[in-house]
N, C-alpha and C positions, 0 to 999 in steps of 0.2 A: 547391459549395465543400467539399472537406476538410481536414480536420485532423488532422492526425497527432501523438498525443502520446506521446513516446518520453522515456524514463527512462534515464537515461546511466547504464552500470556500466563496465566494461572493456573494453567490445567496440564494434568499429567496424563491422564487414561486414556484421553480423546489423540494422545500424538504418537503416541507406540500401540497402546493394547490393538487396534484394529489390524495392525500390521502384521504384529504378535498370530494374533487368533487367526487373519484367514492368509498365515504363511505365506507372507510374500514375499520375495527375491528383492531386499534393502539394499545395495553395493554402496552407497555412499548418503551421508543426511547431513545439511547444511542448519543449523538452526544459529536461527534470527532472534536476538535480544533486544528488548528493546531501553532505553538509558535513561527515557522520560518519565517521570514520576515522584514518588514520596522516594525516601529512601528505603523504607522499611518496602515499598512495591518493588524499584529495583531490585533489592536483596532478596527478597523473595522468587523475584524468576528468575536470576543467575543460579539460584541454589536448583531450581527444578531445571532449568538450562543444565549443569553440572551433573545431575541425578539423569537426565534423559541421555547427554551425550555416554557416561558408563554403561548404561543399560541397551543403547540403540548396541552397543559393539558387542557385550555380554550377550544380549539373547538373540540380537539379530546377525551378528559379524560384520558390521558395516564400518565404516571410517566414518568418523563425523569431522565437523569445523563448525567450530562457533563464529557469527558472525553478530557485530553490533550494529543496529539499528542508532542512530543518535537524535532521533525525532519522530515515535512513532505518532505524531500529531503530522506529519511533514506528509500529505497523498503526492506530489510532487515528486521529491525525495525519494521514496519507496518504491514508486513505477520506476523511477530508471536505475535505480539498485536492482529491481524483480527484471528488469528488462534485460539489462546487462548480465548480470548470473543465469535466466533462463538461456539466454543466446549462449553464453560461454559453454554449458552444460552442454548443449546440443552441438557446439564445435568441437567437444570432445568427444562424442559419439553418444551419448546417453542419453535415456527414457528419463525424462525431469514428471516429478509429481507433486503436486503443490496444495499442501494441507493449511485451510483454511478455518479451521475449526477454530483458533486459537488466536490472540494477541488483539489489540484494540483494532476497531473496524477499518480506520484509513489502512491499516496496511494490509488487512487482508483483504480488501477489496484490489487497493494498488495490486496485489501480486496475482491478482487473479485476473484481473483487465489485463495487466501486461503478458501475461501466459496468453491472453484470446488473445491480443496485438500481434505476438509473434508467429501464432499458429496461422492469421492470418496472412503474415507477410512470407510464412516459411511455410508454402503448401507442401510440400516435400516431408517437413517434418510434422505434419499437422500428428500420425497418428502418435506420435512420439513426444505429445504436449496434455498432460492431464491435470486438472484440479478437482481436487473432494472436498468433503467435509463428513464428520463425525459427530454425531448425536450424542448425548450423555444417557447415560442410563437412568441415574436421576441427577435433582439436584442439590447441592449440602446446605443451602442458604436457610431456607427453611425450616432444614432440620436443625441447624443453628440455631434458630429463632428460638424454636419447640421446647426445646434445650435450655436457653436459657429462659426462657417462661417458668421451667421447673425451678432453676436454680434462684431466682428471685422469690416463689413461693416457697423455698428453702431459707433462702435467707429474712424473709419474714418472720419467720418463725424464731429464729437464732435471733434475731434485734428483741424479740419480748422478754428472749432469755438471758440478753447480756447488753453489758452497755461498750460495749468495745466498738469504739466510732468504727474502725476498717470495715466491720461488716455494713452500718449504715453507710459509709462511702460505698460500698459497693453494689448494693441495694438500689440506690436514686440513680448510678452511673448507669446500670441494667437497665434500668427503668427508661431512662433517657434514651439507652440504643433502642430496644425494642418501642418507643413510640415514634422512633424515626423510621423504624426499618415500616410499624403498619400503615404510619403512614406516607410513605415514598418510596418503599421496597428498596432494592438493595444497592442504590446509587443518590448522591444528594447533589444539587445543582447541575448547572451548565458551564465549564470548565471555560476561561478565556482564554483563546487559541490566537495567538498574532491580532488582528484590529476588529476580533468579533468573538461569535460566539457558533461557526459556524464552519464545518470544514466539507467545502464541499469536491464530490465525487465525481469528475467528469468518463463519461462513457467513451473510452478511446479504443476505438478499431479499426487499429491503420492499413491502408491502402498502399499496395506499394507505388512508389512515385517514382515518376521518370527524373534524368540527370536535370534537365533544364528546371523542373520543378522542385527537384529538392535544393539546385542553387538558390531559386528564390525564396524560399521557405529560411534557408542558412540567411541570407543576404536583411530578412525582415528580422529573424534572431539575434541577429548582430548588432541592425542599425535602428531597429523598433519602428515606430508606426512613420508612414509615410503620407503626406499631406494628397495627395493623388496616385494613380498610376503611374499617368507620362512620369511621377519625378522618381518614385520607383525606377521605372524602364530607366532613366535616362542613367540612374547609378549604376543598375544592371550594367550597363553599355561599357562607363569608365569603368568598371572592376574588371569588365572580359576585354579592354580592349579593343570594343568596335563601335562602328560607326552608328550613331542614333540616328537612324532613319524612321519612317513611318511603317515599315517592312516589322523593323527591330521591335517599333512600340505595338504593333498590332499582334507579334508574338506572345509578348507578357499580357496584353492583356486577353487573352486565349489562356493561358496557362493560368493564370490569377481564377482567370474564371472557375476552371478545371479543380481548384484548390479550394472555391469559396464554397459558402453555403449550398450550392444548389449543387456541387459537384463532393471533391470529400472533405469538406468542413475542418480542412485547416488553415483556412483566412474569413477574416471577416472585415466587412467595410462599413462606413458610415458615410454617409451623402453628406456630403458638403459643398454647399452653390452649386454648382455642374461640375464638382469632382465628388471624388469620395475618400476619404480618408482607410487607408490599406495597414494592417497589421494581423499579427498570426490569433487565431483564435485560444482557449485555453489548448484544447488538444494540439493545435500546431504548436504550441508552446513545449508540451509534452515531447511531440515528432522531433523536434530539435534537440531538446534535452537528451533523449534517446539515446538519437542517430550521432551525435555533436562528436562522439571518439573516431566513429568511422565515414568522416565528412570527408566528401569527395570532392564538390567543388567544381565539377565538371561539366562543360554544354552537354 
């Protein structure tokens, strides 16, 4: 059984035709919409959304489900949606594939990190974990362009013939797109994303982590950064119950270590006097958000 999870952006050919042409066994396709945008951008991928869910079942026989994205700006967001659906998929017994070609970059990256996350922490299922991507044949933007270059040396000629302002509105409007597209090609500015202009990609490939470790990991998620270790350790101690000895602090700070930078970079510290201030890095940030349904909690 497969699964094909496909992330809708503007494009149609790149998320069925392959599958189409080199006949591939589809049993089920999840597509991912995303809610962020103009209106007229929404509506437009709900309708190719729409058109790919009839057609995956028409020529492929697959079951689909739409699913909504409500932030495809959100890489946070998106890895533990990708994380959660890849894991569920493969609790059901299924071959998950995970098409990339499509929709804005945070989420096709997210869902492609989180596939290697999991292949990672599920060696079992590793051969049962794939991501692609699909090339275009060409591209239409161009020929757009091309297009309307003609259609403005068309309508030049119609203005000498007529005085009917509509074609001169349409004329300067032309004009105006085509010296935007030569000069910026086919996207204009840097869009503001929450307190910048910057969304960035962390490289998450989780490790799996022992019980004691993933409690501290939970315990830093919860209660955020901690001015040292010992006062870490010493929380550790009152949530489990025991006794804080120098036994107890010289554990955590073994396991802290094991988690930091020089081990698998999901904490990160900052010197402060002769301590260090303790909190999860962005990826432990990630691990938590993850892992946070199927929290154990456990020494």
């Amino acid at each position: 059984m497969q699964t094909h999870v496909v992330p809708v952006g503007f494009d149609y050919d790149r998320l069925i035709a392959p599958l189409v042409r080199d006949q591939l066994d589809v049993d089920r396709v999840i597509l991912l919409e995303g809610a962020v945008g103009s209106e007229a951008n929404v509506e437009y991928s709900r309708n190719l959304s729409r058109k790919l869910e009839q057609d995956f079942r028409n020529l492929l026989g697959a079951t689909t489900e739409r699913v909504v994205l409500a932030d495809v700006y959100d890489y946070d967001a998106a890895f533990e949606q990708a994380y959660d659906l890849i894991n569920s998929e493969l609790d059901a017994g299924r071959e998950v594939w995970v098409n990339v070609s499509a929709m804005p970059r945070p989420v096709s990256f997210a869902f492609a990190t989180a596939a290697h996350s999991v292949m990672v922490e599920r060696e079992e299922d590793r051969e049962k974990i794939h991501t692609y991507y699909t090339a275009p044949e060409k591209y239409l933007e161009t020929e757009l362009a091309e297009e309307l270059h003609e259609q403005v040396d068309l309508l030049e000629d119609l203005r000498e013939e007529t005085d009917d302002e509509r074609v001169t509105e349409r004329l300067e409007s032309a004009r105006e797109l085509l010296s935007e597209f030569d000069e910026r090609g086919t996207t204009i500015g840097a869009k503001r994303i929450d307190d910048g202009h910057i969304v960035e990609l962390p490289v998450a490939s989780f490790s799996n982590v022992k019980p004691f470790e993933e409690f501290i990991l939970f315990k830093l998620g919860e209660d955020g950064e901690f001015d040292s270790v010992s006062e870490l350790a010493e929380a550790l101690s009152r949530e489990l119950n025991e006794e804080y000895t120098d036994s107890f602090r010289s554990k955590v700070i073994y396991n802290v270590d094991r988690l930091g930078p020089g081990g698998k970079g999901y904490i990160e510290q900052e010197e402060h006097g002769k301590s260090y201030r303790t909190r999860l890095s962005r990826i432990g940030e990630l691990w938590v958000r993850a892992h946070a349904d199927g929290e154990t909690r456990t020494e």
